[in-house]
C-alpha positions in Angstrom: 97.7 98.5 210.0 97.1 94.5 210.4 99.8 94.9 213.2 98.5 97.7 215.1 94.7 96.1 214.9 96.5 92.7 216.1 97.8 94.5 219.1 95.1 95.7 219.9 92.4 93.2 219.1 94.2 90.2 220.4 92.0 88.0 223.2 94.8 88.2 225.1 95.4 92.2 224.9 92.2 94.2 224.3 93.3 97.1 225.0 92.7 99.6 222.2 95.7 102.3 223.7 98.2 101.3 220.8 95.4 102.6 218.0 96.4 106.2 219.0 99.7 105.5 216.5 97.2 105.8 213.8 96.7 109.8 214.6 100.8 109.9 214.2 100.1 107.9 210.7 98.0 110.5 209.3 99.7 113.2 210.9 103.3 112.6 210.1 103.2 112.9 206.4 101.3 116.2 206.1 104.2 119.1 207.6 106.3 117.5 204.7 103.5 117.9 201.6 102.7 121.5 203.0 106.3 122.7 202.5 106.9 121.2 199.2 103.5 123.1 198.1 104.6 126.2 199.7 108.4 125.9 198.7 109.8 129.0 196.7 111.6 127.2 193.6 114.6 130.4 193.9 117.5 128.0 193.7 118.6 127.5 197.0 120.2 124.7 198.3 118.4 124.4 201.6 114.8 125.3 202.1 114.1 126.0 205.6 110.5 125.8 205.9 111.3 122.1 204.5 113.6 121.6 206.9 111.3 122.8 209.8 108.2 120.6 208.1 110.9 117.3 208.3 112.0 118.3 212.0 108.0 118.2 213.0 107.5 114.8 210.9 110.3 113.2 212.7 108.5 114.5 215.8 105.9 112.8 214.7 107.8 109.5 213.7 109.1 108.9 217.0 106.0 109.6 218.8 104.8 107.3 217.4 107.2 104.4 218.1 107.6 105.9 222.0 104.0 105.7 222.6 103.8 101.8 222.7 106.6 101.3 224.9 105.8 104.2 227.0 102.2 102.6 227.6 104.2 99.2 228.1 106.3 100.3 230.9 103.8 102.0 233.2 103.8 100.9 236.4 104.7 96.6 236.5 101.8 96.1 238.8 99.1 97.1 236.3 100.6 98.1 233.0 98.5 99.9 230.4 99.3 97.3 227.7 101.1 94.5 227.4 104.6 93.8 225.9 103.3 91.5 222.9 100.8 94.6 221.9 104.4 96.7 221.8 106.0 95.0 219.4 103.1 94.0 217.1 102.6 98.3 217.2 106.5 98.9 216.7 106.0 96.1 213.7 103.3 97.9 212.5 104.8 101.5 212.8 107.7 100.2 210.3 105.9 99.3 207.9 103.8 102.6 207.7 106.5 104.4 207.6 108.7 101.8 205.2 105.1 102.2 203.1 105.0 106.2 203.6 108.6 106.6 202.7 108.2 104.4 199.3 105.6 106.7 198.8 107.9 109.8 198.7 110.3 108.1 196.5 108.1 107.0 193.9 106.0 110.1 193.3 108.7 113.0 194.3 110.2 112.4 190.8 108.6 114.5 188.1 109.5 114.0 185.2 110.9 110.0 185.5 109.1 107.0 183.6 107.8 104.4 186.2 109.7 101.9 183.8 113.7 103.6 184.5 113.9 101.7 187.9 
């Protein structure tokens, strides 16, 4: 979030566009925790509501690292943001989603002692 605040914050930027990522942040996580609630436990190998739920989080994922750099390459004269408020977004987008991910793998197993790393 330091990343995303930078690019936007910056005396140089100050444009508050890039903080629309942070709707993607809180969005892209729940499709995902829905299914696993709702999941029937019959022994299948493929879960299809799941596998919907991940197709709408990746939708989500790469809105939200196309929304910087669409904003970036608007029209040269007058672009929305600037380049340097792209990147510190895209920097800020992977380590959300590096951050979201862990979160997944730490808590996803059950029955595992923190300790068996």
């Amino acid at each position: 979030m330091t990343f995303v605040i930078l690019g936007c914050a910056l005396p140089s930027y100050q444009v508050w566009w890039p903080f629309f990522v942070v709707l993607f942040y809180i969005l892209s996580p729940i499709p995902t925790l829905v299914a696993r609630r709702v999941s029937d436990n019959s022994g299948n190998t493929s879960n299809p509501s799941l596998e919907f739920a991940i197709f709408i989080t990746m939708g989500f994922v790469v809105s939200s690292f196309a929304l910087p750099i669409v904003l970036a390459r608007s029209p040269e004269k007058d672009p929305v943001i600037q380049w340097g408020a792209c990147y510190l977004t895209l920097a800020g987008n992977v380590v959300v989603y590096l951050t979201i991910v862990g979160f997944f793998m730490a808590f996803d197993q059950d029955d595992s002692d923190y300790s068996m790393w």
